[in-house]
C-alpha positions in Angstrom: -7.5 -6.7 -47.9 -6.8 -5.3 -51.0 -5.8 -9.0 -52.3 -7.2 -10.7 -50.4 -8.5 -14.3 -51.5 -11.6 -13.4 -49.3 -13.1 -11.1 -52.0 -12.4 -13.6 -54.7 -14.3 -16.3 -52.8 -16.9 -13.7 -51.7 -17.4 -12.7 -55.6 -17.9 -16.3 -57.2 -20.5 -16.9 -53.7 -22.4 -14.2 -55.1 -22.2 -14.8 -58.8 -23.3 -18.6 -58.0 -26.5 -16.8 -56.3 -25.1 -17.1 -52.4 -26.3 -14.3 -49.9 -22.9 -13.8 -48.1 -22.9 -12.6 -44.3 -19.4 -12.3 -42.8 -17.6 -11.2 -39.9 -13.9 -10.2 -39.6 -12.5 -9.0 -36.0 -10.5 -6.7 -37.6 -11.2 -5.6 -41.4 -14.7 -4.8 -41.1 -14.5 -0.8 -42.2 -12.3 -1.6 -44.7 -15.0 -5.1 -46.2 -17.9 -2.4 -46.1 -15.7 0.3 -48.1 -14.8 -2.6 -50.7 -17.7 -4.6 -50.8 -20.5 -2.1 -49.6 -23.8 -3.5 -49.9 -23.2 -6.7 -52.2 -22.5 -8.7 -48.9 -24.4 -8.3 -45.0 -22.1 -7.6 -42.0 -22.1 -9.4 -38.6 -22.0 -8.1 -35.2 -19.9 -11.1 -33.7 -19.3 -14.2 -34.9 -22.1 -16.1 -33.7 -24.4 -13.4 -35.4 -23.0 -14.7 -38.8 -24.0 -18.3 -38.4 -28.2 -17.4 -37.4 -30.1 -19.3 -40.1 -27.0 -20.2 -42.4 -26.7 -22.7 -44.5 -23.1 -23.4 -43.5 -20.0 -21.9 -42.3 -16.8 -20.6 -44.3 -13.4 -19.6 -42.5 -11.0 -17.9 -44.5 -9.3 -15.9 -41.8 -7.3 -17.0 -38.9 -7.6 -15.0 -36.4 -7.3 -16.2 -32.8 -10.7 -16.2 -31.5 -12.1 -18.4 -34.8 -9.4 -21.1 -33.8 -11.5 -22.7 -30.3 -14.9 -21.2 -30.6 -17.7 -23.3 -29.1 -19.1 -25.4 -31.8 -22.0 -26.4 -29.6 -23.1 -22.8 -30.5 -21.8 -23.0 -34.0 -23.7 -26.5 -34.4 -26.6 -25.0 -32.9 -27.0 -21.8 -34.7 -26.4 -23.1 -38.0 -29.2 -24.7 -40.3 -27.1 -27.4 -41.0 -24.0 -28.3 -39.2 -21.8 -27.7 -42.3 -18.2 -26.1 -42.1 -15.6 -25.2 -45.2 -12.7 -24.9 -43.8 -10.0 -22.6 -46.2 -7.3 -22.2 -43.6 -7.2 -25.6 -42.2 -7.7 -24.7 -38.8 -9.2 -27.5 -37.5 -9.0 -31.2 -37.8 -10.8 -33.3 -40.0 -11.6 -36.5 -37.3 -12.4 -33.8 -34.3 -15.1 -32.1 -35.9 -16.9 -35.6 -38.0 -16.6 -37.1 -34.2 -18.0 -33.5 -33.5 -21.0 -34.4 -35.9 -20.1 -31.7 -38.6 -19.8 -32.2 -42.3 -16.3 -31.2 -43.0 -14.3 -29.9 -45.9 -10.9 -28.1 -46.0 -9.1 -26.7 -47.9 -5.8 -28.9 -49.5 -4.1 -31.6 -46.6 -5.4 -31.6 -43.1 -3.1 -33.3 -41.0 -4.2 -34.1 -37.4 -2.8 -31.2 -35.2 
């Protein structure tokens, strides 16, 4: 984590005002001994979308590549993903309802 483009992207959230929540399968200790209190921490991933104004992946880890966006659509205030590792495609998730933004070229997978 130590360059991680995650703690970039975390710092300029906060600086622009943002309350950052986040959840990484993996790196969690080591986000809470870097960023300690200036973010919250998730449970699971589902806990990080309750009551959020959107949804950021910047990590690719397995289980974030075919969650169930009926929950994510559901749990989020509005159905609103950024997408920095283009994991998914564009035309699935607008036919999926969600506004959609990634990161550079998304070609259709």
């Amino acid at each position: 984590m130590r360059e991680a483009p995650s703690l970039v992207i975390i710092d300029k959230l906060i600086d622009a005002g943002a309350t950052v929540k986040a959840y990484d399968p993996v790196a969690m200790e080591e986000a809470k001994r870097i960023l300690g209190d200036k973010i919250e921490y998730a449970s699971d991933q589902f806990d990080t979308l309750i009551d959020a104004d959107c949804l950021l992946i910047i990590t690719e880890w397995s289980e974030f590549k075919f969650p169930n966006f009926n929950i994510i659509k559901k749990l989020l205030k509005k159905p609103v993903i950024f997408d920095g590792r283009n994991i998914y495609d564009s035309k699935e998730m607008n036919d999926r309802g969600f506004k959609y933004s990634c990161i550079g070229l998304n070609i259709s997978k």
